[in-house]
Each structure stands twice: as structure tokens, then as C-alpha cells.
C-alpha positions in Angstrom: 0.0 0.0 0.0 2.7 2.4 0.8 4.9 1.9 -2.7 0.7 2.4 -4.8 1.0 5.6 -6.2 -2.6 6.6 -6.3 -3.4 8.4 -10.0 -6.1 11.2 -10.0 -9.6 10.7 -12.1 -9.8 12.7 -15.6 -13.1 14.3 -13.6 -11.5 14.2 -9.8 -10.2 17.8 -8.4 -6.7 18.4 -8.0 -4.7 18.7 -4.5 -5.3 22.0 -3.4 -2.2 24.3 -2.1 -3.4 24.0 1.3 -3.2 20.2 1.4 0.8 21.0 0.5 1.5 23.3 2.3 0.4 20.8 5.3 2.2 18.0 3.7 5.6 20.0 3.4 5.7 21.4 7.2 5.3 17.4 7.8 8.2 17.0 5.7 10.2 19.9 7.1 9.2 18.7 10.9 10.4 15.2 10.3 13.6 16.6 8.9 13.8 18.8 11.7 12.9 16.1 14.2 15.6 13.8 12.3 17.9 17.1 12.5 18.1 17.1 15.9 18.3 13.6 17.3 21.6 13.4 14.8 22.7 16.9 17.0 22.6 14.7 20.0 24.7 12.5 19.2 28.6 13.4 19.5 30.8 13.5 17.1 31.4 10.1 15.8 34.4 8.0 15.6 35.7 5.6 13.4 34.1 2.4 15.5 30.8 4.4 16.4 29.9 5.1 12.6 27.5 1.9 12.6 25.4 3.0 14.8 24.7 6.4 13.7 23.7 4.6 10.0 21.2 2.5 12.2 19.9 5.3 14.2 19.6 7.6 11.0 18.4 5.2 9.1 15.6 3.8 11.9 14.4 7.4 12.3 14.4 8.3 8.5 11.9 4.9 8.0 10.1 6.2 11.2 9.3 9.5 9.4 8.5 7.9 6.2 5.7 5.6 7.5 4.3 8.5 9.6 3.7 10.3 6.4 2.3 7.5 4.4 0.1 6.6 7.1 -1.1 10.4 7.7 -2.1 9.9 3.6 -3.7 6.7 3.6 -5.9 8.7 7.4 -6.6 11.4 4.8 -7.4 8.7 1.1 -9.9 6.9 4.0 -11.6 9.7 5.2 -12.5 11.2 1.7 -13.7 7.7 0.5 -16.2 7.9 3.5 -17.1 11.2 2.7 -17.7 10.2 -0.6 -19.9 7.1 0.3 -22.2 9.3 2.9 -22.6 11.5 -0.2 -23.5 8.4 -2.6 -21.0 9.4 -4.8 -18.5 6.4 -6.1 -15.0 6.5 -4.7 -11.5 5.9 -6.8 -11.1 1.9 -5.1 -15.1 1.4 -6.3 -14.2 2.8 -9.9 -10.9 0.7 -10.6 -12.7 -2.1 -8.8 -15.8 -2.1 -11.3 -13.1 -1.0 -14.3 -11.5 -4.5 -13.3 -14.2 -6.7 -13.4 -15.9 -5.1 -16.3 -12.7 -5.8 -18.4 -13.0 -8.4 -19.7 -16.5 -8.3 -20.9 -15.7 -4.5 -22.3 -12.6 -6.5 -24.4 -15.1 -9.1 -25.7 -17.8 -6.2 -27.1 -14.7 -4.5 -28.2 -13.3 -7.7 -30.5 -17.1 -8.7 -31.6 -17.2 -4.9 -33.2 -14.2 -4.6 -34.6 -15.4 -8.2 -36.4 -18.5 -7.3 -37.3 -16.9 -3.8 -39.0 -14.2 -5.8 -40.5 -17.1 -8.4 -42.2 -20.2 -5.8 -42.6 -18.4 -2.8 -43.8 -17.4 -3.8 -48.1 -20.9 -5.1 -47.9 -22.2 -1.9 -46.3 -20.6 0.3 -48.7 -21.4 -0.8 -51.9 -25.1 -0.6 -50.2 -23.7 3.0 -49.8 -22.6 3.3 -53.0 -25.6 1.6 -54.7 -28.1 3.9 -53.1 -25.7 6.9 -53.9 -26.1 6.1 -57.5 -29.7 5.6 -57.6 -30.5 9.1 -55.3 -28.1 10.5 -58.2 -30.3 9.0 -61.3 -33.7 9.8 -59.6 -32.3 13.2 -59.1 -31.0 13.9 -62.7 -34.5 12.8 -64.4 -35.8 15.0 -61.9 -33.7 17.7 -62.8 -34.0 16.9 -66.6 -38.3 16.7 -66.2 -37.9 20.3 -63.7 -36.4 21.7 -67.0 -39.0 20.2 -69.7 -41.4 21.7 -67.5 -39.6 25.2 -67.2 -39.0 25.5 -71.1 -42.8 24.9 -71.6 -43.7 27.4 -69.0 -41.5 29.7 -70.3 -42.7 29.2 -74.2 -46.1 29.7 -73.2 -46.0 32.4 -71.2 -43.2 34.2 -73.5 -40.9 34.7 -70.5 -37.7 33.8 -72.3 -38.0 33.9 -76.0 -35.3 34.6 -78.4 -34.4 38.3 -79.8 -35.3 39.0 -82.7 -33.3 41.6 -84.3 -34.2 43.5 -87.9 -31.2 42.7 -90.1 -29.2 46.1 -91.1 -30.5 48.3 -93.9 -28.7 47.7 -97.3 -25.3 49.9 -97.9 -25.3 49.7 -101.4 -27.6 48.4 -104.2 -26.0 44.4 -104.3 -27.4 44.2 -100.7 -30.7 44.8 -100.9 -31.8 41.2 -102.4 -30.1 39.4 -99.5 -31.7 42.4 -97.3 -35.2 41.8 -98.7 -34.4 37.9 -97.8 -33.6 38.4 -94.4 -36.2 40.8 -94.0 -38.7 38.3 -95.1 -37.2 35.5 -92.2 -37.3 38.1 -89.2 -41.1 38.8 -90.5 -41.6 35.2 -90.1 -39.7 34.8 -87.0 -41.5 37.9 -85.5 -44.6 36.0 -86.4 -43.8 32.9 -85.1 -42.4 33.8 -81.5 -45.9 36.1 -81.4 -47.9 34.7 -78.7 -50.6 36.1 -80.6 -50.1 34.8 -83.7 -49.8 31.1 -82.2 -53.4 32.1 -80.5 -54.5 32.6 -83.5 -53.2 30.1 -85.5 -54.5 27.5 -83.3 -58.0 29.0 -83.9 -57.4 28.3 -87.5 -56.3 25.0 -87.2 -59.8 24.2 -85.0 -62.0 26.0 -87.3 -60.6 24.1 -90.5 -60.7 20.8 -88.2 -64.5 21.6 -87.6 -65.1 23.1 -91.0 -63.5 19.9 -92.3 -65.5 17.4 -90.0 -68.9 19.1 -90.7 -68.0 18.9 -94.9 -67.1 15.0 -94.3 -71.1 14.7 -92.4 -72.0 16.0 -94.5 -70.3 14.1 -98.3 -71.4 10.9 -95.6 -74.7 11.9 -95.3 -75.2 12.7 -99.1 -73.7 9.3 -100.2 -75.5 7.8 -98.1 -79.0 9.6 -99.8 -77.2 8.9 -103.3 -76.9 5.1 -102.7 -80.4 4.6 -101.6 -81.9 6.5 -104.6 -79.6 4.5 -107.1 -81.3 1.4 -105.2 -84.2 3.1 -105.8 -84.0 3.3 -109.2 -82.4 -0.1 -110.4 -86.0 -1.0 -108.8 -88.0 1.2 -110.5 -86.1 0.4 -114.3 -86.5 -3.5 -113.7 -90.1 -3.3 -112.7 -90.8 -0.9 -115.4 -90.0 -3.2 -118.2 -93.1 -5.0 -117.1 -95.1 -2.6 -119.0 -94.4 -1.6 -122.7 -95.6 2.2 -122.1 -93.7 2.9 -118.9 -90.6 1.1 -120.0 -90.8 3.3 -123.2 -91.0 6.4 -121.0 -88.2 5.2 -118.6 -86.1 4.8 -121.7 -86.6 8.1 -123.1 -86.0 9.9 -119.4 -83.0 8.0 -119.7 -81.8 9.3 -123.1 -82.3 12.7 -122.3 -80.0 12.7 -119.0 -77.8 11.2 -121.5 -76.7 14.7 -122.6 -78.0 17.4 -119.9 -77.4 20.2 -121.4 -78.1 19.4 -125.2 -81.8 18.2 -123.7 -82.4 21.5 -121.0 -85.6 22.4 -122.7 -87.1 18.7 -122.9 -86.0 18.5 -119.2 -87.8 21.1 -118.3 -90.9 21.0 -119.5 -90.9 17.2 -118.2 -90.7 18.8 -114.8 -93.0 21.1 -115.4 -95.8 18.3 -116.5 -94.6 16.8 -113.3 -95.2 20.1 -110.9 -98.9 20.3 -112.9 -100.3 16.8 -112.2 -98.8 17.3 -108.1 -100.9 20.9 -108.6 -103.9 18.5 -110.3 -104.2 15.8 -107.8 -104.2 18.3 -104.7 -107.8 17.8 -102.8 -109.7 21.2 -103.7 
């Protein structure tokens, strides 16, 4: 106990200057002490030389273990102190450190283990997910853009300049002006949001105008089948009779040539409008 050289806590207050000062006047007492039984003894001789090494040497232990024993008084007194408080005193501490040891080393192996046989496997888990974050982010990115450039071509917030080329110098310029003149017209006409409005319009309107005339050819094709069924009827049944079939024919020959047989057509139509006129309940 007396060669233990007892090592302050990281967290444990240092000796304060009062505790030295009391431990050098014990120091400088026992010297003195020491001082003073050598003073009684006369001056030595060559066969009395012994025994002043004993006596020196009895009374230099003597000091020695009163000192250690004062510190080991003062060590007791503050590990009592510290138990009445509850707190844990330096014997308790490197007591549990001890015993704890071992099982501290064990945990201490089974991680570095587990780190050196989980960690390739946990980084290319790192990397892997880096990689992917880093692809979901770019088409991110790359559909955030898409979506800017549209907003920004329909609302006309970042459209190209269009600048008027320079007026002609002399006459060999003014073809290539009138040229480029022509493309910054068409330019100015296509980066109008305007324009585009109404070139849309157009587009609908022919669409609808285009969809109504197509009805419309259906529908009349439609009419023009059923009356040609109609009349391939009408001719076959008519050549039952003599007088009707003679009729048919000459209807027949004068749609031949429309417009040489106008008059004849006519006044066929008129005969017709008559007899309706004739047959109408008075």
C-alpha cells in the first residue's frame, strides 16, 4: 500500500495548495525532528559510525511511515465522505473497471469483427443507393427543365431576340436584305404569342369546318346510294309494262346529254309540278 501511487480521475479535483503546504511542514518537521536527534549525538568516531547509520536510518523509515500513514488517514476519510454523499470513490471505480474488463474486451473484438465483415458489404449498399438518389435526381432535374422551357414558351418569358437585319449599304445588298427581312417577319410572327393564339383557332376552325363537310359528303352518299337502289327498282319493274318502259327509256336518253336536252328536261318537270298541282284535294 505504501509503494501504490494513487493516479487522480480525468473528472477528480486536484490537491489544493493548502493540502501541500500541510504535507511540506510534515516533511520539514520530520527533517527537523531527524535534525536534531543526529545533533545529539557526538561526534562520531571511526568504530561508532554503525550506529549512527542504524539510528539515522531507523528514524528516516520512522518519518517515512508517519507520512504515508497520515495519507492513507486522509485517502480513508474522503472515500467515507464520498460514500455518505452516494458518490463512487476511486477503489469502487478501478474495482468495477476490473471486473468489467474483460467483458468490455469481448464487445470490443465482436465490433471490430462485425466492422471488418459488414463494412465492403455496407458500402457498396452506400454506393448503390448513392447512385440511384443521383439517377432519380437527374430525371428530376431533366423533367424540372421540360417543364420550365414549356412554361416559359407559353407564357413568353424567355423567347429569343429578334433583331431586324441592317439596312442595305449599297444596291448588291438589298436582295439578301429583302431575304432576311422576309425571315425576321416570319420569326416575329412565329415567336408572337398572338399569332400562335391565333393560328390554333385556325387549325380548330378548319378541323371543324373539315369534319362538318365530311357529315355532310357521308350523309349525301348515303342519300345517293339509296336512290340508285331506288331506281335499279324502279327500271327493272318498269319493263313489265311496254308504255312505262318506253318512258323510262326516253327519261333515260335525255340525261344522257344534260345540257343538249335542258328544254325537254324542263318541261318534263313542269308536267310533273302540274299533275302534283292536279291531284291536290280542292
Amino acid at each position: 500500500m505504501a509503494n501504490r501511487k494513487v493516479t487522480p480521475l480525468k473528472d477528480e479535483p486536484g490537491t489544493s495548495l493548502e493540502d501541500i503546504q500541510v504535507g511540506l511542514s510534515n516533511c520539514i518537521q520530520a527533517i527537523n525532528t531527524l535534525s536534531g536527534k543526529i545533533d545529539t549525538f557526538t561526534k562520531p568516531t571511526a568504530n561508532d559510525t554503525s550506529s549512527l547509520k542504524d539510528a539515522v536510518g531507523k528514524a528516516a523509515a520512522n518519518e517515512v511511515r508517519l507520512l504515508l500513514e497520515a495519507r492513507q488517514r486522509k485517502f480513508a476519510e474522503e472515500e467515507e465522505a464520498a460514500k455518505e454523499r452516494g458518490e463512487i470513490t476511486q477503489q469502487e471505480y478501478f474495482q468495477t473497471l476490473t471486473e468489467r474488463y474483460e467483458e468490455v474486451l469481448a464487445k470490443c473484438i465482436a465490433l471490430v469483427d462485425a466492422h471488418k465483415k459488414h463494412w465492403p458489404e455496407l458500402v457498396h449498399q452506400c454506393e448503390d443507393t448513392v447512385k440511384r438518389v443521383g439517377e432519380q435526381s437527374r430525371k428530376n432535374s431533366d423533367a424540372l427543365t421540360k417543364i420550365a422551357d414549356f412554361v416559359n414558351r407559353v407564357t413568353g418569358a424567355q423567347q429569343p431576340k429578334c433583331v431586324p437585319p441592317p439596312l442595305p449599304k449599297d444596291k448588291a445588298e438589298v436582295i439578301p436584305f429583302l431575304k432576311q427581312y422576309l425571315l425576321y417577319v416570319v420569326k416575329r410572327l412565329c415567336h408572337s404569342r398572338h399569332f400562335r393564339k391565333f393560328l390554333h383557332i385556325c387549325m380548330c376552325t378548319s378541323s371543324a369546318v373539315f369534319l362538318c363537310a365530311l357529315c355532310i359528303i357521308a350523309n349525301d352518299n348515303a342519300r345517293l346510294r339509296t336512290i340508285e337502289e331506288k331506281y335499279v327498282l324502279l327500271r327493272d319493274f318498269s319493263r313489265l309494262d311496254d308504255r312505262t318502259s318506253q318512258r323510262a327509256d326516253y327519261i333515260e336518253w335525255l340525261y344522257s346529254d344534260e345540257n343538249e336536252h335542258r328544254q325537254e328536261i324542263d318541261e318534263l318537270w313542269q308536267q310533273r309540278q302540274q299533275r302534283l298541282i292536279n291531284k291536290k284535294p280542292r
